[in-house]
Steps between C-alpha positions, in 0.01 A plus 500: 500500500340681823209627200430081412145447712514124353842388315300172358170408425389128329229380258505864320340460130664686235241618237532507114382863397371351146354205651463520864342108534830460401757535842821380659483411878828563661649682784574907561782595670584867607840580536625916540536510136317300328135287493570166414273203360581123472291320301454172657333268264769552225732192353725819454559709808353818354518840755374859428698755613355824524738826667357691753547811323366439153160444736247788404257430689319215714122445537310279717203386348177351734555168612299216318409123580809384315722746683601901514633610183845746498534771167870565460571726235858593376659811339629235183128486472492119664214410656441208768213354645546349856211286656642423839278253747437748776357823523746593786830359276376700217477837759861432627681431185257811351689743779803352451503560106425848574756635696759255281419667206486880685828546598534824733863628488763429195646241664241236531562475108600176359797656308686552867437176584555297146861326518560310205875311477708790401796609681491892558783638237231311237223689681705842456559375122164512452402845584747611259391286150323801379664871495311762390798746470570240208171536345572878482812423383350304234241859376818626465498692861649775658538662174554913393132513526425293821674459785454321868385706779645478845119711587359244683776303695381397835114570343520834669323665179253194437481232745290274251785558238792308396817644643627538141335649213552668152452833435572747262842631479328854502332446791648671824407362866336782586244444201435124562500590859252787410285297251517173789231768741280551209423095471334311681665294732868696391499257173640766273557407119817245433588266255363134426605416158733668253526400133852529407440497104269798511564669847079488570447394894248413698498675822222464849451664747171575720190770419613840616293680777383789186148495682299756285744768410811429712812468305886450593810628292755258556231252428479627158862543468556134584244346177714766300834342627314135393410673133819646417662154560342411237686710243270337146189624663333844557253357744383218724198307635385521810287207633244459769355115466242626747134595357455879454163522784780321746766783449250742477373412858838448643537881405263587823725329719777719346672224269418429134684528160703769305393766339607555139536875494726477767772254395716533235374301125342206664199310393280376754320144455223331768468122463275384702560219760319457748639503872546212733194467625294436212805249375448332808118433470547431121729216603278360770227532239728277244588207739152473596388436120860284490375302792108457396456056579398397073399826384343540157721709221240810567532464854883498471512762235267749693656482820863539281315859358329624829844483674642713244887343557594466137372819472807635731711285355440680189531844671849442652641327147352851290680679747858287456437502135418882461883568697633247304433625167592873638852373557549300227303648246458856555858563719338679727561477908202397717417568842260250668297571856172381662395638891852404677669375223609091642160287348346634127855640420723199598220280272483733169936581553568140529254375215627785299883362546374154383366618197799692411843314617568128412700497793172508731442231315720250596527323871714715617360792407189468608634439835636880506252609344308428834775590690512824370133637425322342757728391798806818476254739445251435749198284479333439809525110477391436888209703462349403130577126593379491825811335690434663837137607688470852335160635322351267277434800263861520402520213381507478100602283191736745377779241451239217371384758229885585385554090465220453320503800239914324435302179465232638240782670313704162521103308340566710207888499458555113571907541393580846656530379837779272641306391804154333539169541650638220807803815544192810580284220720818403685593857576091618579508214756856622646363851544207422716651167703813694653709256511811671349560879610473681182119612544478591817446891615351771346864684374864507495555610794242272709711223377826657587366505868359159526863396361340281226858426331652386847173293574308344218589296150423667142259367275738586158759282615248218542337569179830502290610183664175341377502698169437178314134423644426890325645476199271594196588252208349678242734839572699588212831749584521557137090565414409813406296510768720513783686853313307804594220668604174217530164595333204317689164558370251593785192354308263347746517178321899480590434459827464172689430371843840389710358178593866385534538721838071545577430134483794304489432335845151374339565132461357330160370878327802556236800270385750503781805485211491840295663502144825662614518216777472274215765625272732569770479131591544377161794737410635349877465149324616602155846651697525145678458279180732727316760448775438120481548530119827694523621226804411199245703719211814528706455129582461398121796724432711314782413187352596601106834594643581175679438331192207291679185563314500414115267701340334381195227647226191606646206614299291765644123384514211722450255409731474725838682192667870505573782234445626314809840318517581264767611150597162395572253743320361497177315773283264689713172518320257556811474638867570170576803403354647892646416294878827500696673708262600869503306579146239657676589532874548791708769592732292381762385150334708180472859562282578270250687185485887559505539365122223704350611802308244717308599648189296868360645615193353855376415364148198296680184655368294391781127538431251805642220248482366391831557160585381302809703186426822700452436702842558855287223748471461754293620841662426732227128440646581676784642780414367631170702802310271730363593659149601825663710305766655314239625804345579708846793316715451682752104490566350315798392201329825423351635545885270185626581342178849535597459409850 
């Protein structure tokens, strides 16, 4: 609170970005975690919270006759316009803002300070929902060919390592030690992902410190260990995602890549993403054409191409799909590294994973599949997402560009995936507001010290409890789909613009409800009428067996209207005549009378036809089977058909 220069400050205008004659007067309150705004005119109470540390950055704009304008942009990509009365209000809550959303120490985070109603054994449950020893377990690990490596207990080989890793059961601790010197950083080559039906892996590690002609033996011996655990294969691929002038000038400075001649049978690939630096500007570029006030489609479209983002988005999905089809296809190991091996690699390993196991997936999985490629093994979370006062040229998208390429492969596999877009937002926003512990440091053992378990919630926990709000209704266990290896095409024109997480804050530009919304509500309503239906069964039953109810011939009409029994109702022929009656309620609308009983037989041949008297519309309209979907049971369009 000691950091709050003015805790309250009336007659602040909130401006519409789309329309800014459009605004909400209210007041803002600062509190030590979070900005607050009460709208005041409102028949509704309406407030706008927004947490200190999703704030990017604040800008103070010069003051005007109707009052001194405040720029608050977020890291969700929300942006809020402030016009407070006072020039000298605006300077005080400006100051404030800044050192609110610039915390100095680990501490001042909101996770260490965020107590929701849980006792602490819950809290201690939740750290343990995911277990990646059981995800290993699942690969079919330790094995004959793999086995777990005491190497790095206490991090005393790697300090921005995992205390456990895979290695090869050939490989001796005085080889990994040996081949730890010769990379950068000590991140010597261990196991990410092991295919169980054709013993292919995917291994990472960091670029070794070759230089122009340097060279290290137990270095080579260790990729050899990684080959011959792969007995169908006589070689393996070895992966820099960086582009070949990058390595090549990282050789002055006495790093760069491998050197064919001198490792045993491997094949050496560049890829080609760029570094953090130029992701960063691309995304800056991006929001700015995303943020344009009424731009024109060439406007938009240029300032999309100039930034170049899709363009990385394709790089880092070739990359996943080139491993991918190595494992699956070929049977043939891969090992993946960029400069220090915790940013390009963790992107291409984890995308790669996607592509191949249906278990990554699924909720759950995707949960450890963060866990384990980009939290265990090291990505510098604090310093890409900016949570503490470091240099602003560490900070990256690296995370935003891994969500997004599982979010263009989900645009093109609709059924695949068990969760939604809503489940990648949630968890983007989650990484950057650090509110639960699970993103905060830069490694394993950072985390360890700050004694994140002992201190802070878990997201997963929170996640699974709410699994129903992420649920993707179209997801099909048994589509062919979700078996195997994925195949997205990486034609430009398969590509799209993630309004849902770039604009969603934009008030009136897109349809607030998205299809899957839609059909998970309606399968919500279908469950509740068919639990009303099975209620009224057991009811009818009751009544047959208490000899109550005489039943007597009833014809079966064949209009789209249904037949209605009932002390005091007669045939239902309009909307009218269904008023006060269950015909065509919801769960939420007024029940029926207690002597009405409605009777569906499955000989009715209800009509297709649409009919606005009857109240029944035609739903074949809305979901048209093509020929070829007819025929295929398991294509896409027979999923929404189905849903």
């Amino acid at each position: 609170m000691e950091h709050i220069r003015l805790p309250k400050v009336e007659k602040v205008r909130l401006l519409d970005r789309v329309s800014p004659r459009r605004s909400r007067v209210g007041t803002l309150y600062l509190t030590a975690t979070h900005t607050i705004f009460v709208e005041n005119e409102a028949a509704v109470r309406s407030e706008t919270w927004v947490l200190h540390s999703l704030v990017c950055s604040v800008e103070q704009q010069a003051a005007t006759a109707s009052g001194c304008s405040l720029l608050v942009r977020c890291k969700n990509f929300q942006v809020l316009h402030f016009v407070l009365p006072q020039e000298r209000e605006c300077h005080d809550v400006h100051l404030s803002l800044q050192r609110l959303s610039q915390p100095e120490r680990c501490e001042e985070l909101y996770c260490f300070s965020y107590r929701p109603n849980v006792d602490e054994e819950e809290r201690r449950q939740e750290w343990d929902f995911l277990d990646l020893k059981a995800d290993y377990s699942r690969m079919g690990l330790p094995n004959s060919l793999w086995k777990l490596s005491p190497v790095n207990q206490h991090y005393k080989v790697s300090d921005t390592y995992p205390a456990d890793l895979f290695v090869p059961q050939s490989a001796t601790p005085p080889v990994i030690v040996g081949s730890s010197k010769f990379r950068s950083r000590g991140r010597f080559p261990t196991l990410s992902y092991y295919s169980k039906e054709n013993h292919a892996a995917i291994c990472r590690s960091s670029q070794p410190l070759s230089g122009f002609s340097a060279r290290c033996l137990e270095d080579e011996q260790m990729l050899e260990a990684i080959l011959r655990s792969n007995p169908r294969s006589d070689f393996m691929y070895v992966v820099d995602t960086r582009p070949k002038l990058n390595a090549i000038a990282n050789r002055a400075a006495g790093k760069g890549y491998e050197n064919e001649d001198n490792y045993f049978n491997i094949k050496f690939q560049f890829i080609g993403i760029e570094n953090i630096h130029v992701m960063r500007n691309s995304q800056q570029k991006m929001l700015e054409a995303c943020e344009q006030r009424s731009p024109s489609m060439s406007d938009f479209l240029e300032g999309l191409e100039s930034s170049g983002w899709l363009k990385h988005i394709k790089a880092v999905l070739d990359a996943g799909i080139f491993i991918a089809k190595a494992i699956a296809e070929e049977g043939v190991s891969v090992l993946v590294h960029c400069s220090d091996g915790w940013d390009r690699t963790a992107q291409v390993c984890s995308v790669a994973c996607v592509l191949l196991d249906p278990h990554y997936r699924t909720l759950r999985g995707f949960m450890i599949l963060i866990e384990k490629d980009w939290i265990s093994f090291g990505h510098k979370f604090s310093h890409r997402c900016n949570h503490l006062v470091g240099d602003p040229k560490e900070v990256s998208p690296v995370i935003d560009q891994f969500l997004e390429c599982a979010w263009q492969i989900m645009e093109q596999f609709p059924c695949a995936f068990e969760f939604n877009a809503r489940f990648l937002i949630t968890i983007h926003s989650h990484v950057y507001s650090c509110q639960y512990g699970n993103f905060i440091g830069n490694n394993h053992r950072e985390r360890r010290a700050l004694g994140l378990r002992e201190r802070t919630h878990s997201l997963w926990s929170y996640l699974w409890k709410n699994k129903a709000d992420y649920m993707n209704p179209l997801y099909r266990p048994d589509h062919r789909q979700t078996q195997g290896l994925l195949r997205p095409s990486t034609a430009p024109y398969c590509f799209k613009s993630w309004r849902g997480l770039y604009n969603r804050f934009d008030q009136g530009m897109h349809p607030r409800q998205s299809v899957e919304d839609y059909l998970s509500a309606i399968q919500e309503e279908t469950q509740q009428l068919e639990e009303q239906l099975a209620s009224h069964q057991r009811k009818i039953a009751q009544l047959e067996q208490e000899g109550t109810v005489t039943w007597g011939a009833v014809s079966c009409d064949k209009s789209p209207t249904a037949w209605a029994l009932g002390r005091d109702m007669g045939l239902a022929n309009t909307p009218q005549d269904y008023a006060g009656g269950f015909v065509t309620t919801s769960p939420c609308q007024q029940k029926a009378p207690d002597g009405s009983l409605l009777l569906l037989t499955h000989d009715c041949n209800l009509s297709n036809g649409s009919d606005q008297e009857s109240g029944f519309a035609d739903v074949s309209c809305l979901s048209p089977l093509s020929e070829d979907s007819a025929r295929d049971p398991d294509s896409d369009e027979a999923a929404y058909s189905a849903a």
